[in-house]
C-alpha positions in Angstrom: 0.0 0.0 0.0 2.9 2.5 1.1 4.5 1.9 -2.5 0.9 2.3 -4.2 0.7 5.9 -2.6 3.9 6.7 -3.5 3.6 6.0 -7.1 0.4 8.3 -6.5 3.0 10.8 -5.0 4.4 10.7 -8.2 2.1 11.0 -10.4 0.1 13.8 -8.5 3.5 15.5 -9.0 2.8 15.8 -12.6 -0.6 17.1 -12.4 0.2 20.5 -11.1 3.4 21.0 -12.2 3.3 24.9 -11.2 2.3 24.2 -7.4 4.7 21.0 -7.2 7.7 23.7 -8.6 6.9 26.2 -5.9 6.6 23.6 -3.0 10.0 22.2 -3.8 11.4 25.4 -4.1 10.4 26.6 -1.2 11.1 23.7 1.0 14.8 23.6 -0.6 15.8 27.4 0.1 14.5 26.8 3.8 16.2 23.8 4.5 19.2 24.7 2.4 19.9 27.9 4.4 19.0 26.4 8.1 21.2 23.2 7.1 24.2 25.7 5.7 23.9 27.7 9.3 23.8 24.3 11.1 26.9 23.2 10.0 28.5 26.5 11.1 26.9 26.5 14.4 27.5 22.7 14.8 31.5 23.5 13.8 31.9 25.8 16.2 30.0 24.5 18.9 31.5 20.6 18.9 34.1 19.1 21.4 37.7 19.6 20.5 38.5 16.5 22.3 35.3 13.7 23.1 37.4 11.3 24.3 38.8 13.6 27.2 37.2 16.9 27.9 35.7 15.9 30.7 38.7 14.8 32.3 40.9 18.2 31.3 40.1 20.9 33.8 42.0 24.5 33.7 42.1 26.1 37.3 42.1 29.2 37.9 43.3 31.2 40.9 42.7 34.7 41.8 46.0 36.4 42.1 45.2 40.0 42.0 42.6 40.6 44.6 39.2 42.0 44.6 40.0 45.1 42.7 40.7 43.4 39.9 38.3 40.6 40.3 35.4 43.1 40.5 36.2 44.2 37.0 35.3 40.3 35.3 32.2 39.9 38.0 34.6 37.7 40.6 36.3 35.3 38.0 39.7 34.8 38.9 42.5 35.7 36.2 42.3 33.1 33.1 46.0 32.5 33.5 48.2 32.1 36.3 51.9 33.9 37.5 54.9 31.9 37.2 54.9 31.7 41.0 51.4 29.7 41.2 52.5 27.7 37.9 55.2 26.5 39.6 53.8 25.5 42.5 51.2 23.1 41.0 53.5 21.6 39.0 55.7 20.7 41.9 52.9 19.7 44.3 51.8 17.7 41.4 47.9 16.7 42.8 46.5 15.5 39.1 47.8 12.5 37.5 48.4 14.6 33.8 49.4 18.2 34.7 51.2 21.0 31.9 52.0 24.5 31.6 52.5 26.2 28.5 53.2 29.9 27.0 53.4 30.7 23.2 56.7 31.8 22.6 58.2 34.1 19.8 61.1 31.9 18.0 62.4 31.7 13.9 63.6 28.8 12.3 66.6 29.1 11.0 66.8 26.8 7.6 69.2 24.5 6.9 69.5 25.1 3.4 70.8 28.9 3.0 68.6 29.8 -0.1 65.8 29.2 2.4 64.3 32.0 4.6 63.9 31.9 8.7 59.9 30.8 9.5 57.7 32.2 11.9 55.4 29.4 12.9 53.7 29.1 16.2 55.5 27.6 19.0 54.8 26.3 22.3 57.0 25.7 25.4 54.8 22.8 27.5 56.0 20.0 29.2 55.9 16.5 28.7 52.4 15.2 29.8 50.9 17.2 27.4 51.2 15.0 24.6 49.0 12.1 26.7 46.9 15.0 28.1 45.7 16.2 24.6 45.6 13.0 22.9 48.4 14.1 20.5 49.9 11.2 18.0 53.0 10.5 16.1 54.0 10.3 12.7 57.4 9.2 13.8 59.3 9.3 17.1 57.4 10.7 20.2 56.9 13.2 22.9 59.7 13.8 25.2 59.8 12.4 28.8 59.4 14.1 32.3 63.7 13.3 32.4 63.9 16.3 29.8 61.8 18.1 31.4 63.7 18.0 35.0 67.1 18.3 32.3 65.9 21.0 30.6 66.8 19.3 27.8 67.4 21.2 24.2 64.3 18.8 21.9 61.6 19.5 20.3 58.5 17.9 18.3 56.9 19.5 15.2 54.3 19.3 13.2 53.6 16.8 10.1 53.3 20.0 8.0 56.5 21.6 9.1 58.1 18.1 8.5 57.1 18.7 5.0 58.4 21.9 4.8 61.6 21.5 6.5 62.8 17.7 5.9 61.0 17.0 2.6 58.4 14.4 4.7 61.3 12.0 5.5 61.7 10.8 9.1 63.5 13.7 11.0 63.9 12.6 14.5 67.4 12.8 15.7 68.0 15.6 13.3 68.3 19.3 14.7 66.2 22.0 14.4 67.7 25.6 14.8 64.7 28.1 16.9 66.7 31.4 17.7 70.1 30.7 17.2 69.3 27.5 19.2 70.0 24.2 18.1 67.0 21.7 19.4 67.5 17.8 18.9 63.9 16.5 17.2 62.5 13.9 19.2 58.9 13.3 17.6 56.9 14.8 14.5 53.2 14.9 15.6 50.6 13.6 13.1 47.5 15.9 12.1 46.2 17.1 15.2 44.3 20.2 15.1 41.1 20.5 17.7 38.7 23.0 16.8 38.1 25.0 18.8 41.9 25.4 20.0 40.7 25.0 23.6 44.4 25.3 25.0 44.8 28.8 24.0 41.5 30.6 23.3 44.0 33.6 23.4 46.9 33.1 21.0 45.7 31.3 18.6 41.9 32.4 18.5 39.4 29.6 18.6 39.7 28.3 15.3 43.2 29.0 14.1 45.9 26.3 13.4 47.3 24.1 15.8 51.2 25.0 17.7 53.7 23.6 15.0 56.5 23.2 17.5 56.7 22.8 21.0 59.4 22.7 23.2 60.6 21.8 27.1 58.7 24.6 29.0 62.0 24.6 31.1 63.7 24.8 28.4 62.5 27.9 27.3 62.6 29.8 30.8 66.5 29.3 30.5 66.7 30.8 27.6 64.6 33.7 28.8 62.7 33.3 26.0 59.4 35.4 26.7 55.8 35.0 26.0 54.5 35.7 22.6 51.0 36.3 24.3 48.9 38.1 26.7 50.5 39.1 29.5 48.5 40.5 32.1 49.9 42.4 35.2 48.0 44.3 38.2 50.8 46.2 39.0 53.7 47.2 36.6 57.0 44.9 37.1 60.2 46.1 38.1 62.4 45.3 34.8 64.7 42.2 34.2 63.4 38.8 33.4 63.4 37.6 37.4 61.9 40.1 38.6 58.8 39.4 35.7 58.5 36.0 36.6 58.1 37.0 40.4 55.0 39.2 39.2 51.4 39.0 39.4 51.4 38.9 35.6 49.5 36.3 34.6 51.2 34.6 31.7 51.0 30.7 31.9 48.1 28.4 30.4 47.7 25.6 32.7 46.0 22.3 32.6 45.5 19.0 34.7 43.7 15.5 33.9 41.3 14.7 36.4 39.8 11.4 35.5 36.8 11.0 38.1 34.9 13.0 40.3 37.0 12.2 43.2 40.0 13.5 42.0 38.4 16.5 40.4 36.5 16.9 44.2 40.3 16.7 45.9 41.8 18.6 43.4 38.8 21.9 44.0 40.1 21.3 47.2 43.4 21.5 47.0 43.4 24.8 45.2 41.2 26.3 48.0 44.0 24.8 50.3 47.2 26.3 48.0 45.2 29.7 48.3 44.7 30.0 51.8 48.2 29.2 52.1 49.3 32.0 50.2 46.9 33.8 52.5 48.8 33.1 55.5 51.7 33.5 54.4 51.0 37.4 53.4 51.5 36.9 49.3 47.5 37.2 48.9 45.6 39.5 51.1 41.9 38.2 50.0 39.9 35.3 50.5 40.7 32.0 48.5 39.1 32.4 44.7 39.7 29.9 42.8 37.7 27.7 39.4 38.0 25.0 37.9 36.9 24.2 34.9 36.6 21.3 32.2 37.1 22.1 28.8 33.2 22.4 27.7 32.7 24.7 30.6 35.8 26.6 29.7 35.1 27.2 26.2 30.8 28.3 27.3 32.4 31.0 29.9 34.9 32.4 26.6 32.0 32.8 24.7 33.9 31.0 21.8 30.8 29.9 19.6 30.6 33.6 17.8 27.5 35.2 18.1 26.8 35.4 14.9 26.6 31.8 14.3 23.9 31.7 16.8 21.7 34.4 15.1 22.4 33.2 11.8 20.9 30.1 13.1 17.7 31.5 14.6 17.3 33.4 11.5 17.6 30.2 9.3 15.3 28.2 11.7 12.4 31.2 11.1 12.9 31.5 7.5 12.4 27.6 7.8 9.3 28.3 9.7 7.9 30.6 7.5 8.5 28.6 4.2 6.6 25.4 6.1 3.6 28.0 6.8 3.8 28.8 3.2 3.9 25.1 2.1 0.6 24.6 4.0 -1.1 26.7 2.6 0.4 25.3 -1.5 -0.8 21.4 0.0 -4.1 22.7 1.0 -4.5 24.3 -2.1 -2.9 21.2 -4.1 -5.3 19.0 -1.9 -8.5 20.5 -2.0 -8.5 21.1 -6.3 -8.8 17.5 -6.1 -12.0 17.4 -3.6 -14.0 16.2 -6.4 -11.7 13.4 -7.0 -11.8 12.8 -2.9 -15.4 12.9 -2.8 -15.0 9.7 -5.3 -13.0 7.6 -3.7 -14.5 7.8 -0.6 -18.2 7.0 -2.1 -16.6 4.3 -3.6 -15.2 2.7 0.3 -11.9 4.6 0.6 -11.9 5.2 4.7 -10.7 8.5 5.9 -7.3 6.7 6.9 -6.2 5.6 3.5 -6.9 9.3 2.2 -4.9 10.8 5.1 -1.8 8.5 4.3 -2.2 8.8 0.8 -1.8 12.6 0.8 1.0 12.4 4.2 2.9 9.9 1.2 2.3 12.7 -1.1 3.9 15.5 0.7 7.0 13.4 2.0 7.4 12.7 -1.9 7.3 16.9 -2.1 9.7 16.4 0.8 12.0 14.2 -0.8 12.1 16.5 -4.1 12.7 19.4 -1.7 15.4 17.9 0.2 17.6 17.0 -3.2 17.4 20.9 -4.1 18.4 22.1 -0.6 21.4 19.5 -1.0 22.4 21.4 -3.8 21.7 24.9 -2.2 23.3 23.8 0.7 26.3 22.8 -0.9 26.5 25.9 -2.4 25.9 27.9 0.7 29.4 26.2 1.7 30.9 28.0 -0.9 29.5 31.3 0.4 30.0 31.2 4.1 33.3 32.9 3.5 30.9 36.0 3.0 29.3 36.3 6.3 31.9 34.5 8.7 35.7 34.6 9.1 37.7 32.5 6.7 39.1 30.6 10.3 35.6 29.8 10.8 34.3 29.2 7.3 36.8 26.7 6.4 35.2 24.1 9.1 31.9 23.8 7.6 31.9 20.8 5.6 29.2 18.9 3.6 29.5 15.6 5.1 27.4 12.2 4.9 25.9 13.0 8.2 24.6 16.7 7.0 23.5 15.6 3.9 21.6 12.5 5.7 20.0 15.6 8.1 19.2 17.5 4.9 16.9 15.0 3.4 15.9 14.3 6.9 14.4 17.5 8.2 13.2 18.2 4.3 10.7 15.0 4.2 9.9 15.1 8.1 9.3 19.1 7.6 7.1 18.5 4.7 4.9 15.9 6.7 4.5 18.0 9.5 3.4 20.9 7.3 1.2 18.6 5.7 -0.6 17.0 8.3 -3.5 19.8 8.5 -4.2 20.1 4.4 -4.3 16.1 5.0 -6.8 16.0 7.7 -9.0 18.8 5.4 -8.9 16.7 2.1 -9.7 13.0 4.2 -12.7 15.2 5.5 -14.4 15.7 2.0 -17.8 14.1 2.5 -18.0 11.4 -0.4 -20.8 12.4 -3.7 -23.2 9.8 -3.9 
């Protein structure tokens, strides 16, 4: 019976080719331009890291005082000092824990026709390669040994790999970053979370992953400053020990927390570290501290842009709008064929058969619809560049799963609209 009303579907297609044109053409410009703001939305909006962002917490602890903490509504700074940097990762509480600062460094070219690069660069330490689920194309991360050495490696990217070694295997080789030679211990395979929840800063949101990272040690040896924000209270006497004995907040840090215990212990231990530095005259204010996983982090930055939530709103009404106008083509398609109705139902057709037959009719609309807002949508792709940033255009993608949801909410859509110009054609008394 379902394929008998669907060749009916067809055929009634046919009949009014005029009202079948506008149906489709409707339903495909609404559900190409919600689909097209969708995949923005759903770009920007998804978890950089499923596996483990419930398990990567940033804490936060308030370093500057009420003053300052009045001015961002009581939220500690988003960074920490040196001072309270270093004092996590030597009480070491979480069983993964990093610091990191983006850091200003050329490399120098082995070949001398070659230019110094500018790529961005990273000095972390060792845990976060298991931290941020980072994988090898050859080699690996260093160890917490070069960390504690203050050992000279590095790991780069795949695509500075390219650039630099012709794709070849490059571990063991040296890499030159300010005049510095750096063995190569790992090249890291594509890894490029979006958003770039590590540095919401630096990088932006939705800019390219760190192409080198280096021994966070390492780098405060080489007083080798941060490339980034750095935010003081007060103004720092000058010299580099003297900064890193500040209340500038300059350091990123993170810690893996894999249950609530742990996470429970670990709130508790940075109300503990606070009060200490209560007592011991360094912080003059009660103990304000967050922290955060990395969903909740990236909802308190704000980093979905606004725009991709009013673009989306403004889809989903034009969507609405074009539905109202399809009911009122179906009921119009319908009810020219009352006569026809009237018929069928003198002839035995129940009510129920009618009502399917015409719900079968407008999925079929549905169906038509949902092929032309596959194409729209796919060209919408094309022209996000217009209305967002390139860094955000670039992650909307046509994949199988959108185009699945296309035809999806096209067909389902259509039903829906039709359910009423259904019910007013099955009510057609039947002609005797």
């Amino acid at each position: 019976m379902l394929v008998y009303h669907f060749k009916l579907g067809l055929r009634s297609l046919r009949r009014n080719p005029l009202l079948t044109v506008l149906m489709v053409i409707t339903i495909g410009i609404g559900v190409a331009s919600s689909m097209t703001t969708y995949a923005v939305f759903l770009a920007t909006s998804k978890d950089p890291i499923p596996d483990k962002s419930s398990q990567l917490f940033i804490p936060q602890i308030d370093s500057w005082g009420e003053s300052a903490s009045a001015e961002d509504d009581g939220e500690p700074p988003d960074m920490m000092t040196y001072t309270d940097a270093m004092a996590l990762i030597r009480d070491h509480r979480a069983r993964f824990q990093t610091a990191l600062y983006p850091i200003d460094v050329s490399i120098m070219p082995t070949h001398k026709s070659r230019l110094p690069l500018q790529v961005s660069t990273y000095a972390t330490y060792a845990d976060t390669f298991p931290m941020f689920q980072i994988s090898f194309l050859f080699g690996s991360g260093w160890s917490s040994a070069d960390d504690q050495a203050h050992a000279a490696v590095a790991v780069i990217s795949r695509s500075l790999n390219d650039k630099l070694f012709d794709g070849v295997n490059s571990v063991g080789q040296d890499i030159v970053l300010n005049h510095q030679s750096y063995r190569i211990v790992g090249v890291r395979d594509n890894w490029n979370p979006q958003p770039l929840f590590y540095d919401v800063k630096m990088l932006g949101a939705f800019g390219e992953s760190a192409q080198v990272f280096v021994p966070f040690t390492r780098a405060i040896d080489s007083r080798i400053p941060t490339a980034g924000a750095n935010l003081c209270k007060t103004s720092s006497d000058s010299g580099w020990d003297a900064w890193l004995g500040s209340d500038c907040t300059w350091i990123w840090y993170w810690a893996e927390l894999p249950d609530k215990k742990s996470m429970t212990e670990y709130r508790d231990y940075l109300d503990g570290y606070a009060a200490e530095q209560k007592r011991a005259g360094r912080f003059h204010w009660a103990p304000n501290t967050r922290l955060r996983n990395v969903m909740q982090w990236l909802d308190y930055k704000h980093v979905v842009p606004a725009e991709s939530r009013i673009s989306l709103l403004i889809s989903a009404g034009f969507l609405l709008i074009c539905l109202v106008n399809t009911v009122g083509l179906l009921l119009a398609k319908f009810m020219r064929r009352a006569p026809e109705i009237a018929v069928r139902r003198a002839l035995g057709a129940p009510r129920k058969a009618i009502h399917e037959q015409f719900l079968i009719e407008a999925g079929t609309v549905g169906l038509a619809g949902g092929m032309l807002g596959l194409l729209l949508t796919g060209a919408g792709m094309f022209g996000v560049g217009l209305v967002f940033e390139p860094s955000i255009a670039r992650l909307a993608t046509l994949n199988a799963s959108l185009v699945a949801l296309t035809f999806c909410v096209a067909v389902s859509a259509t039903v829906l609209a039709a359910i009423y110009p259904a019910w007013r054609a099955a009510s057609v008394k039947p002609t005797w």
